[in-house]
PDB file of N, CA, C and O in Angstrom:
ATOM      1  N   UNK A   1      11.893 -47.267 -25.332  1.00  0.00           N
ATOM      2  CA  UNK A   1      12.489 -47.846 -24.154  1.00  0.00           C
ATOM      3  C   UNK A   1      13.967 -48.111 -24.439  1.00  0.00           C
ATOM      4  O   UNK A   1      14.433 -48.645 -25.445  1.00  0.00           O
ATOM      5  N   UNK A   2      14.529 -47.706 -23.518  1.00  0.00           N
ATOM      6  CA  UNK A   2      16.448 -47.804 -23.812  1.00  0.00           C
ATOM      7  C   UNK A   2      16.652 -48.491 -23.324  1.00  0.00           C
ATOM      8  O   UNK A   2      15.765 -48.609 -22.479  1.00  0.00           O
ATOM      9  N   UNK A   3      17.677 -49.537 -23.169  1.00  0.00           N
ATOM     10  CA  UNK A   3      17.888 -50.423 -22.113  1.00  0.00           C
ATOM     11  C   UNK A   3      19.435 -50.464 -22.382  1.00  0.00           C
ATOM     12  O   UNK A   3      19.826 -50.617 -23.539  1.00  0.00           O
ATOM     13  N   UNK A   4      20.522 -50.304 -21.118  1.00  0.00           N
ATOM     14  CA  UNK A   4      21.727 -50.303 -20.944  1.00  0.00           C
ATOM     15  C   UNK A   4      22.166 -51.059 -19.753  1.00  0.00           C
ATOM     16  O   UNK A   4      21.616 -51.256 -18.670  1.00  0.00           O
ATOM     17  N   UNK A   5      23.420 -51.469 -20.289  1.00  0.00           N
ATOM     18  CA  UNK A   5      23.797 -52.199 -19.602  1.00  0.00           C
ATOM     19  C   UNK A   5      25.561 -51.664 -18.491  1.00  0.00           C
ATOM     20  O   UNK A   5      26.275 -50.836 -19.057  1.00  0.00           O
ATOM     21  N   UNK A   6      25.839 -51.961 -17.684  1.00  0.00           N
ATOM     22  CA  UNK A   6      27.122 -51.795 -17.108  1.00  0.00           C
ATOM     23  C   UNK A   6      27.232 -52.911 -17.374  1.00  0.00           C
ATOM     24  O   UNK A   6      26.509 -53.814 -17.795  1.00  0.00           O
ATOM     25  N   UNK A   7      28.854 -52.689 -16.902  1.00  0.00           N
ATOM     26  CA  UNK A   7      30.339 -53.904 -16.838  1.00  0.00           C
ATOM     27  C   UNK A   7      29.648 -54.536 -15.492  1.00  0.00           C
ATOM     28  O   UNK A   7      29.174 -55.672 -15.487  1.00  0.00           O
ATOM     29  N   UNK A   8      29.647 -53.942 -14.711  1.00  0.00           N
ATOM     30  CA  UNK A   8      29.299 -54.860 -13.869  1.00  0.00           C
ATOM     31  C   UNK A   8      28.245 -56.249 -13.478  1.00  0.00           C
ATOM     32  O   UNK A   8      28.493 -57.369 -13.032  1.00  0.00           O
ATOM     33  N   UNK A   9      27.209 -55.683 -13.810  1.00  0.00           N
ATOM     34  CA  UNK A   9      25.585 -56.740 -14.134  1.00  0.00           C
ATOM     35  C   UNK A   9      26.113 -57.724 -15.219  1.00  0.00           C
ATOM     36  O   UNK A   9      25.758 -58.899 -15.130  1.00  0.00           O
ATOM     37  N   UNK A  10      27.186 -57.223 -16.551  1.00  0.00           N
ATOM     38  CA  UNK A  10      27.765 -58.127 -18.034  1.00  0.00           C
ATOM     39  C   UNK A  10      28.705 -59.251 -16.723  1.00  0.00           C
ATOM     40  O   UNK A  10      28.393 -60.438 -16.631  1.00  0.00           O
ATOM     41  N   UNK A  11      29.596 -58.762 -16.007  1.00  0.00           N
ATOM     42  CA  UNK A  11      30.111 -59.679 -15.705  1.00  0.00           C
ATOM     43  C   UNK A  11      29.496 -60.555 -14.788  1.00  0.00           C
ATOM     44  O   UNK A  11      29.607 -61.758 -15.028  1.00  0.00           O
ATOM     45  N   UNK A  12      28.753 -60.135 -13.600  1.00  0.00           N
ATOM     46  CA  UNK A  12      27.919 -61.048 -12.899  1.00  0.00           C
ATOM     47  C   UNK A  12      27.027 -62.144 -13.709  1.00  0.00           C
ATOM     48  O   UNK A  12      26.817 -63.308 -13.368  1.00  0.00           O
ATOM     49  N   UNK A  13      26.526 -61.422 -14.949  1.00  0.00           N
ATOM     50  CA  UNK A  13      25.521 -62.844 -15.783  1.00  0.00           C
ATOM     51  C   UNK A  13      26.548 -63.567 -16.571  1.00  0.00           C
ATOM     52  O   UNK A  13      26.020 -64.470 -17.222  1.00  0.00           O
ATOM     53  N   UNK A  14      27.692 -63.495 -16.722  1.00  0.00           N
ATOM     54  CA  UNK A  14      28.818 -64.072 -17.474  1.00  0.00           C
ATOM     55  C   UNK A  14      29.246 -65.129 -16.383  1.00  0.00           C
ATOM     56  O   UNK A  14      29.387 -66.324 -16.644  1.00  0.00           O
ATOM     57  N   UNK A  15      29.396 -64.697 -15.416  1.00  0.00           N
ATOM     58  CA  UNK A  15      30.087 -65.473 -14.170  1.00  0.00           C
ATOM     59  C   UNK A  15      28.774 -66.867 -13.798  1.00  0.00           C
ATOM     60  O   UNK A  15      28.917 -68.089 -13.841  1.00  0.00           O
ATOM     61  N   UNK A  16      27.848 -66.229 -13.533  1.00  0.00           N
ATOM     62  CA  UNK A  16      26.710 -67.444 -13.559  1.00  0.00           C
ATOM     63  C   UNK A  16      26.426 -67.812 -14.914  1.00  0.00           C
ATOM     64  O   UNK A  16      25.329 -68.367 -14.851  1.00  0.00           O
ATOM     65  N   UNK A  17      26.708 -67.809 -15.783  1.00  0.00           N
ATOM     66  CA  UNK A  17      26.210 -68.189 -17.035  1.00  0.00           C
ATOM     67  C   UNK A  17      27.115 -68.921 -16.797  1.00  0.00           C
ATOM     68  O   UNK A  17      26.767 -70.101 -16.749  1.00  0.00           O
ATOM     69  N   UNK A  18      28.211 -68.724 -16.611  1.00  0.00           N
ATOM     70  CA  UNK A  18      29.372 -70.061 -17.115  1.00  0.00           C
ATOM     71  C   UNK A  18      29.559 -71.152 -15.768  1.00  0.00           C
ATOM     72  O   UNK A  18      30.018 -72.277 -15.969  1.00  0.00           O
ATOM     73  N   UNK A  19      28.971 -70.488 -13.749  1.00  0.00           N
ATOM     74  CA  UNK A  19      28.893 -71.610 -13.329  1.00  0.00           C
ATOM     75  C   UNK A  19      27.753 -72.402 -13.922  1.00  0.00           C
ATOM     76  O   UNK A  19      27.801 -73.632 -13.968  1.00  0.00           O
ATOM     77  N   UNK A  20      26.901 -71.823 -14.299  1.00  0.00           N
ATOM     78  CA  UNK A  20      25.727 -72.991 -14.951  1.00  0.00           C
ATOM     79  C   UNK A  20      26.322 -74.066 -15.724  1.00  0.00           C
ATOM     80  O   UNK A  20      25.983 -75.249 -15.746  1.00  0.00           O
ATOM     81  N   UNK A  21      27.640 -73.250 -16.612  1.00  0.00           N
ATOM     82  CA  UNK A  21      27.320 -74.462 -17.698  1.00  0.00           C
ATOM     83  C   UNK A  21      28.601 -75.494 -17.060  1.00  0.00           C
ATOM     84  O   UNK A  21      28.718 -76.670 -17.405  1.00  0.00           O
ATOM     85  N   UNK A  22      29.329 -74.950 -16.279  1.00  0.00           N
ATOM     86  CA  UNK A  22      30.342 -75.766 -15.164  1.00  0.00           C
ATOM     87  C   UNK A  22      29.216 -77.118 -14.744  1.00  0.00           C
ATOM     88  O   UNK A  22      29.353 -78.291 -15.091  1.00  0.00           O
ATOM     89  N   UNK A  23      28.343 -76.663 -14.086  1.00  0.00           N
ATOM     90  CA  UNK A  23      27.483 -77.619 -13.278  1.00  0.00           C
ATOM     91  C   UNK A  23      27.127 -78.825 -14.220  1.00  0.00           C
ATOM     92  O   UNK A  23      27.819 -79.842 -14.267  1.00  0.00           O
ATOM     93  N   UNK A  24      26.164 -78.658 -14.851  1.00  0.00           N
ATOM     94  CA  UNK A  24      25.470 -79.218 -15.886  1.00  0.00           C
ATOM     95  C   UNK A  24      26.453 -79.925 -16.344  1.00  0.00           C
ATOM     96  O   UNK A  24      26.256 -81.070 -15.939  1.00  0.00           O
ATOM     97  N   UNK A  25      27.661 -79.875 -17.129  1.00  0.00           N
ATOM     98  CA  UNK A  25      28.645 -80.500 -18.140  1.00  0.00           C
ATOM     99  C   UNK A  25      29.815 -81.273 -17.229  1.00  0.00           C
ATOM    100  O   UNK A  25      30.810 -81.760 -17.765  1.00  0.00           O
ATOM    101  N   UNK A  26      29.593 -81.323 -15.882  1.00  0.00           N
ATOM    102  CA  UNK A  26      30.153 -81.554 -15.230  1.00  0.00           C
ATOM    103  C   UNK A  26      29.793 -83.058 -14.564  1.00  0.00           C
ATOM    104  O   UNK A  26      28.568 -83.137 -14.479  1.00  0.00           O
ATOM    105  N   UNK A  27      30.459 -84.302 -14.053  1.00  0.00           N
ATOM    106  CA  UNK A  27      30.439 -85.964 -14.292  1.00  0.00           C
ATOM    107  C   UNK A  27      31.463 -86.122 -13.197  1.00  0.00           C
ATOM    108  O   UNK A  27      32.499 -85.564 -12.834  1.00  0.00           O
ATOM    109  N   UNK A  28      30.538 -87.352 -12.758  1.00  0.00           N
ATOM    110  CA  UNK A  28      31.096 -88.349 -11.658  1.00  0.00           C
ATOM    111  C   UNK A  28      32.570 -88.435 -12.002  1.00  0.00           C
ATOM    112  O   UNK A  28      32.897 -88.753 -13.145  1.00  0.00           O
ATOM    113  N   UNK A  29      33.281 -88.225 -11.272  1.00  0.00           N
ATOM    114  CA  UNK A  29      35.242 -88.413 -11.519  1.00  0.00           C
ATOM    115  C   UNK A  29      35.281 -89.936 -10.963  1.00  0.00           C
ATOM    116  O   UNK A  29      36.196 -90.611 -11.435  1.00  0.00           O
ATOM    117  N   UNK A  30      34.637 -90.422 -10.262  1.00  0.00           N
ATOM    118  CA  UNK A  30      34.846 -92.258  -9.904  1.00  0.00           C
ATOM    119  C   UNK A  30      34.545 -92.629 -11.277  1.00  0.00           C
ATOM    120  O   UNK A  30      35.731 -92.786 -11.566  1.00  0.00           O
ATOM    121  N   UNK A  31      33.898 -92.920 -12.444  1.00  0.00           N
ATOM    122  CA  UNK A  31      33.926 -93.476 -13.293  1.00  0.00           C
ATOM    123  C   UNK A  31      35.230 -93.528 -14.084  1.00  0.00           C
ATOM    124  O   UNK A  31      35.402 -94.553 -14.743  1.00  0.00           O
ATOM    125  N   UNK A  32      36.095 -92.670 -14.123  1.00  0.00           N
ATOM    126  CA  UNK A  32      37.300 -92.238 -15.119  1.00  0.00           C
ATOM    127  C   UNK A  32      38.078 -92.971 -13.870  1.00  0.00           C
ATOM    128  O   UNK A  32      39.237 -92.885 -14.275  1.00  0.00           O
ATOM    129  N   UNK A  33      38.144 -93.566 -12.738  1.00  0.00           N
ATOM    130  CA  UNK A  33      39.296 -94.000 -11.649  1.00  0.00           C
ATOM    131  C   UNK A  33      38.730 -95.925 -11.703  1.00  0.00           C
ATOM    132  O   UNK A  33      39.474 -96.890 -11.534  1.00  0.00           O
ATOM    133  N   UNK A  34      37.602 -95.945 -11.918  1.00  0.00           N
ATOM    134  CA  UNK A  34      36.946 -96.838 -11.595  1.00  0.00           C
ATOM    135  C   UNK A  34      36.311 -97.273 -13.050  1.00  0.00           C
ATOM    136  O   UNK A  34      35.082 -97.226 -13.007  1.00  0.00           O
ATOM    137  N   UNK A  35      36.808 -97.665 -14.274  1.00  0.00           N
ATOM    138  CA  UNK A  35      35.808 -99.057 -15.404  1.00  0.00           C
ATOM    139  C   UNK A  35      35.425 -99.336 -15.313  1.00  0.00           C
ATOM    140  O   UNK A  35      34.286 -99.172 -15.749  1.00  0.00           O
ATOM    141  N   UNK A  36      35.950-100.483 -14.350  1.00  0.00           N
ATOM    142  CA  UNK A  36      35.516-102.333 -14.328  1.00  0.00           C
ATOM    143  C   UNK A  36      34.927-102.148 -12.755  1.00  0.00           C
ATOM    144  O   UNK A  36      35.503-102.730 -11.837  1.00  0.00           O
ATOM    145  N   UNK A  37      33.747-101.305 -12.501  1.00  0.00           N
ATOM    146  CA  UNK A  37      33.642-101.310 -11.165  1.00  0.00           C
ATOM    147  C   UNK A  37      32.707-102.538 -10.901  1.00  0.00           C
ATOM    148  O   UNK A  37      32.881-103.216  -9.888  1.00  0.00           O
ATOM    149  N   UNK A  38      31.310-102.954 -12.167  1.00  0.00           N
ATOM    150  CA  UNK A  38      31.042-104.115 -11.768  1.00  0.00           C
ATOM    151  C   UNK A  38      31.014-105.203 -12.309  1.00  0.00           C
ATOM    152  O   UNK A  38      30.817-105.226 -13.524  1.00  0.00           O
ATOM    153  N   UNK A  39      31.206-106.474 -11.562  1.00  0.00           N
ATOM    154  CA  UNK A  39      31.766-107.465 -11.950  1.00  0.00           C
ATOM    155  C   UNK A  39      30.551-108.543 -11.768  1.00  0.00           C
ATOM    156  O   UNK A  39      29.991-108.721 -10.687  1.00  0.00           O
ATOM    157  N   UNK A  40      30.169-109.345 -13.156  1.00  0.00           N
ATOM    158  CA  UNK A  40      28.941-109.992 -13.125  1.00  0.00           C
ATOM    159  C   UNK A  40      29.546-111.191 -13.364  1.00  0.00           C
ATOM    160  O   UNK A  40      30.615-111.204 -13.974  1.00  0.00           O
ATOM    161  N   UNK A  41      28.822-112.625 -12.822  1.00  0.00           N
ATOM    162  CA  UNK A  41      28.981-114.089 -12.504  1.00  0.00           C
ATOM    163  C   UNK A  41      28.052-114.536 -12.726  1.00  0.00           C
ATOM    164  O   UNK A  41      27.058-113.853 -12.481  1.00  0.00           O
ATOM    165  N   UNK A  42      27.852-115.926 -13.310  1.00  0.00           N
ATOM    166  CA  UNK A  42      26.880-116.854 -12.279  1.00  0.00           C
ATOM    167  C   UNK A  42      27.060-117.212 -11.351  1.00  0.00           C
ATOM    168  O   UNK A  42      28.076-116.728 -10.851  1.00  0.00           O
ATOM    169  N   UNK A  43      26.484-117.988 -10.682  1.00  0.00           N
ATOM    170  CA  UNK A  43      26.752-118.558  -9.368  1.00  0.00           C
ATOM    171  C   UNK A  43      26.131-120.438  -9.760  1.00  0.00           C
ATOM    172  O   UNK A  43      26.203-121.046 -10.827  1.00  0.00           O
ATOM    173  N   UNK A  44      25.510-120.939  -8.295  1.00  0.00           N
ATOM    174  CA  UNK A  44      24.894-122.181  -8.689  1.00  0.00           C
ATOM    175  C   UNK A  44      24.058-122.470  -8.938  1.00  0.00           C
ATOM    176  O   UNK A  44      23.377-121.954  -8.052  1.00  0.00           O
ATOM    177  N   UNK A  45      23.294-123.064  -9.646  1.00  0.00           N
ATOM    178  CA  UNK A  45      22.086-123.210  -9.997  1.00  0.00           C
ATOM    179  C   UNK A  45      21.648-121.379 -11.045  1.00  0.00           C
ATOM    180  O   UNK A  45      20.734-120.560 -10.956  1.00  0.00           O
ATOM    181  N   UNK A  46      22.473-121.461 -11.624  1.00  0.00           N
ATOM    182  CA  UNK A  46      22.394-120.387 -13.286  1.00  0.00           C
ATOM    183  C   UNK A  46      21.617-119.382 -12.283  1.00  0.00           C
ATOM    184  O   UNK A  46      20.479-119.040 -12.606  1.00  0.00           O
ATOM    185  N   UNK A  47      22.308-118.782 -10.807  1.00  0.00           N
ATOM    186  CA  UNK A  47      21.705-117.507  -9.880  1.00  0.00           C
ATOM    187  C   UNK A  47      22.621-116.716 -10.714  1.00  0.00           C
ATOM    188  O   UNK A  47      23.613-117.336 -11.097  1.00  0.00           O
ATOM    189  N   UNK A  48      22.477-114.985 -11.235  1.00  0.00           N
ATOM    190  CA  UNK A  48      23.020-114.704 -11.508  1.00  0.00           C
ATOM    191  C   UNK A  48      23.774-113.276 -10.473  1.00  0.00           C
ATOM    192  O   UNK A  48      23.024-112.340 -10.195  1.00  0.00           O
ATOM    193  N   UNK A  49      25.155-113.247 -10.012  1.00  0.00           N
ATOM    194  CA  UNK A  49      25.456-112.559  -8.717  1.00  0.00           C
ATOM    195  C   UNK A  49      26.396-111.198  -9.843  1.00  0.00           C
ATOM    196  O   UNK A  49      27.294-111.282 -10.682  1.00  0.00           O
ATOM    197  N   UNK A  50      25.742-110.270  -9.380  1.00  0.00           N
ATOM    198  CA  UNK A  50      26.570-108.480  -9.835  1.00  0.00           C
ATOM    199  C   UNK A  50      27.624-107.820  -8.186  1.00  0.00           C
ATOM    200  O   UNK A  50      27.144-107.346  -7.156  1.00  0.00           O
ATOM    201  N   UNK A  51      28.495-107.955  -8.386  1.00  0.00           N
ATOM    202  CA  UNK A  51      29.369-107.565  -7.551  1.00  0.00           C
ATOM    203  C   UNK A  51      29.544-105.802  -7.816  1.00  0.00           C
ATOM    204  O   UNK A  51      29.463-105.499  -9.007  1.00  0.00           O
ATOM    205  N   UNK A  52      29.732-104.835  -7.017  1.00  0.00           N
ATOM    206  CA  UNK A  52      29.829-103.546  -7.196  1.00  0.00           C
ATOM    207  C   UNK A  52      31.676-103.856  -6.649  1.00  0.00           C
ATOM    208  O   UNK A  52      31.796-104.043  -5.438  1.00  0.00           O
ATOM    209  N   UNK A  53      32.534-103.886  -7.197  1.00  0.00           N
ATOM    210  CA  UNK A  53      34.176-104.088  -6.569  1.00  0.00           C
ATOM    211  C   UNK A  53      34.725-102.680  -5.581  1.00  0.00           C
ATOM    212  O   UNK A  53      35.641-102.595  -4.764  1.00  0.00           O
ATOM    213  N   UNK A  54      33.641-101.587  -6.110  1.00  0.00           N
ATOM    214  CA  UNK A  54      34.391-100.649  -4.932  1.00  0.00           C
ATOM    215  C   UNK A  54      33.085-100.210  -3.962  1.00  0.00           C
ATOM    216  O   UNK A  54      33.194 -99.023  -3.654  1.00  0.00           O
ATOM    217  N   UNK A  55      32.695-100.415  -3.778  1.00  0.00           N
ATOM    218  CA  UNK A  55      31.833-100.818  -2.327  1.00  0.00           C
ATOM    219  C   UNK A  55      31.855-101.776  -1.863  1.00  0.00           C
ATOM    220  O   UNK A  55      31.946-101.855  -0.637  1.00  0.00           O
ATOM    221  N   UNK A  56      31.773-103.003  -2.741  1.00  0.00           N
ATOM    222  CA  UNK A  56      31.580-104.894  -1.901  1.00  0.00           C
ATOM    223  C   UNK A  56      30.077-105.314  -1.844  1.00  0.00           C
ATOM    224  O   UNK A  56      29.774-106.476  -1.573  1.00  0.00           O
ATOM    225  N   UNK A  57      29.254-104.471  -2.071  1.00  0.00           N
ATOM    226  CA  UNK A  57      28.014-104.749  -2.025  1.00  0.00           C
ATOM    227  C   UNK A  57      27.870-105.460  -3.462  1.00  0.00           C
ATOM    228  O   UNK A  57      28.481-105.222  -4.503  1.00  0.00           O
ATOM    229  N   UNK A  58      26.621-106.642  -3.120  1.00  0.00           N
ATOM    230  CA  UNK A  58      26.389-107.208  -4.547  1.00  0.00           C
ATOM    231  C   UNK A  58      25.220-107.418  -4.089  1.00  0.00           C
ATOM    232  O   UNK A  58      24.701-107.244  -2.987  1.00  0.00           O
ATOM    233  N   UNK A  59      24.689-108.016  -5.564  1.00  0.00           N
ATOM    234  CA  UNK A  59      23.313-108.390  -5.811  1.00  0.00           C
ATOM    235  C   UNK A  59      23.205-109.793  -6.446  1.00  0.00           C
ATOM    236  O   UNK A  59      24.023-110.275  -7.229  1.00  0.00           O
ATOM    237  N   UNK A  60      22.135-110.349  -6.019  1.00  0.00           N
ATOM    238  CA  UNK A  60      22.098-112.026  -6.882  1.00  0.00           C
ATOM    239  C   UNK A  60      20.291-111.791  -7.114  1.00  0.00           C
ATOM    240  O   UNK A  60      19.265-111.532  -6.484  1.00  0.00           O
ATOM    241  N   UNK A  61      20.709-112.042  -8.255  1.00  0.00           N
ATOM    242  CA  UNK A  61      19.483-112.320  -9.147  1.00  0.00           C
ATOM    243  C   UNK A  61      19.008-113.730  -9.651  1.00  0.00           C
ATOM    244  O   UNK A  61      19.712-114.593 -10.174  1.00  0.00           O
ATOM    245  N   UNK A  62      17.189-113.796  -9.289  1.00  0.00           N
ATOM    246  CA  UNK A  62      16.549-115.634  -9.331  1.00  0.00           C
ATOM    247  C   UNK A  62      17.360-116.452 -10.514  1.00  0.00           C
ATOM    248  O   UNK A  62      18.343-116.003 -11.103  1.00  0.00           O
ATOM    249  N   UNK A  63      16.779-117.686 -10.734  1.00  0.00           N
ATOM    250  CA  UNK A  63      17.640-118.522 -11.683  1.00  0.00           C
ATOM    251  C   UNK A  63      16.878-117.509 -13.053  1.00  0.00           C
ATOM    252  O   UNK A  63      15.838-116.851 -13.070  1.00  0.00           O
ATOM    253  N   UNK A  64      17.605-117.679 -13.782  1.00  0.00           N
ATOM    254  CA  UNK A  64      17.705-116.765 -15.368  1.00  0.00           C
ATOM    255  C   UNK A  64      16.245-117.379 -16.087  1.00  0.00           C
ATOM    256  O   UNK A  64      15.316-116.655 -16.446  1.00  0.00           O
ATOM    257  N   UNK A  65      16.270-118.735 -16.197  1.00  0.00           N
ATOM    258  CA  UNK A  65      14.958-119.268 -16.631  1.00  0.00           C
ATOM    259  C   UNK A  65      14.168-119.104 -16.037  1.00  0.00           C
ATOM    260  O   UNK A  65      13.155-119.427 -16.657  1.00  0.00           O
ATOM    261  N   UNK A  66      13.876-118.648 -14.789  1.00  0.00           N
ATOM    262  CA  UNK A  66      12.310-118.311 -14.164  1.00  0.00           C
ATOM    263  C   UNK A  66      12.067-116.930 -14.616  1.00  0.00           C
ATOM    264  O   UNK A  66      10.982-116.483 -14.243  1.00  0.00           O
ATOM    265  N   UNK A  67      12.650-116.300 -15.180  1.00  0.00           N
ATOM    266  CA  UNK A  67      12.570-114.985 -15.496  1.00  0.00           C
ATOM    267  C   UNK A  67      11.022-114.823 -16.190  1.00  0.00           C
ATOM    268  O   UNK A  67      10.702-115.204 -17.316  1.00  0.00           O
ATOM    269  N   UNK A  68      10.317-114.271 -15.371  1.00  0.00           N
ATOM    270  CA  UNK A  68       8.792-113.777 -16.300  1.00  0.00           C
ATOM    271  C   UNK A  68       7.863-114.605 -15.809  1.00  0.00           C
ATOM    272  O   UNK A  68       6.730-114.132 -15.719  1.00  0.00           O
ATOM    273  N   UNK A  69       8.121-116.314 -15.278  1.00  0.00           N
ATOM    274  CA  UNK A  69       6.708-116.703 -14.659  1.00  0.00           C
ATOM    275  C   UNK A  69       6.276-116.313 -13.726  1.00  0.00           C
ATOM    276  O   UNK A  69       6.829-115.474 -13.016  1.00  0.00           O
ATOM    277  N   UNK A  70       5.218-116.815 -13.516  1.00  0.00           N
ATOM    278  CA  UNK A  70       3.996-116.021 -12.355  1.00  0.00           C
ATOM    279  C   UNK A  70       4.799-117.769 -11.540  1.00  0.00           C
ATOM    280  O   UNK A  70       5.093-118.931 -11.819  1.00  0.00           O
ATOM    281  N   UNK A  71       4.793-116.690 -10.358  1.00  0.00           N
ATOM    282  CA  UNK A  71       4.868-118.151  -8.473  1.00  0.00           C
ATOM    283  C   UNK A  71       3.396-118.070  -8.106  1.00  0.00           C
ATOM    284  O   UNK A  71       2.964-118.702  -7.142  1.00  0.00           O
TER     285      UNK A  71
END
């Protein structure tokens, strides 16, 4: 069995071979613009509040010591 190849089919699997590895190796660009995107506090009563700074959305989490009992 012979098997040959053209320039042409070499460059088409070269061209997707390398968008593949484009894709894959490729990362969120907001992280490199954006560090310190979230910003964690307490609040009152030891609530603990996660701010996201470039959306505005946050989260508050129960007091820290109830963590794990059964209500």
């Amino acid at each position: 069995m012979k098997i040959t190849f053209d320039f042409k089919s070499l460059a088409i699997g070269g061209l997707a071979a390398s968008l593949c590895l484009v894709l894959v190796s490729s990362k969120d660009a907001r992280e490199q613009f954006y560090p310190n995107r979230y910003f964690t506090t307490t609040g009152a009563a030891n609530m603990v509040v996660i701010v996201d700074t470039y959306s505005g959305r946050y989260l508050i989490a129960p007091d820290v010591r109830e963590v794990g009992k059964v209500q």
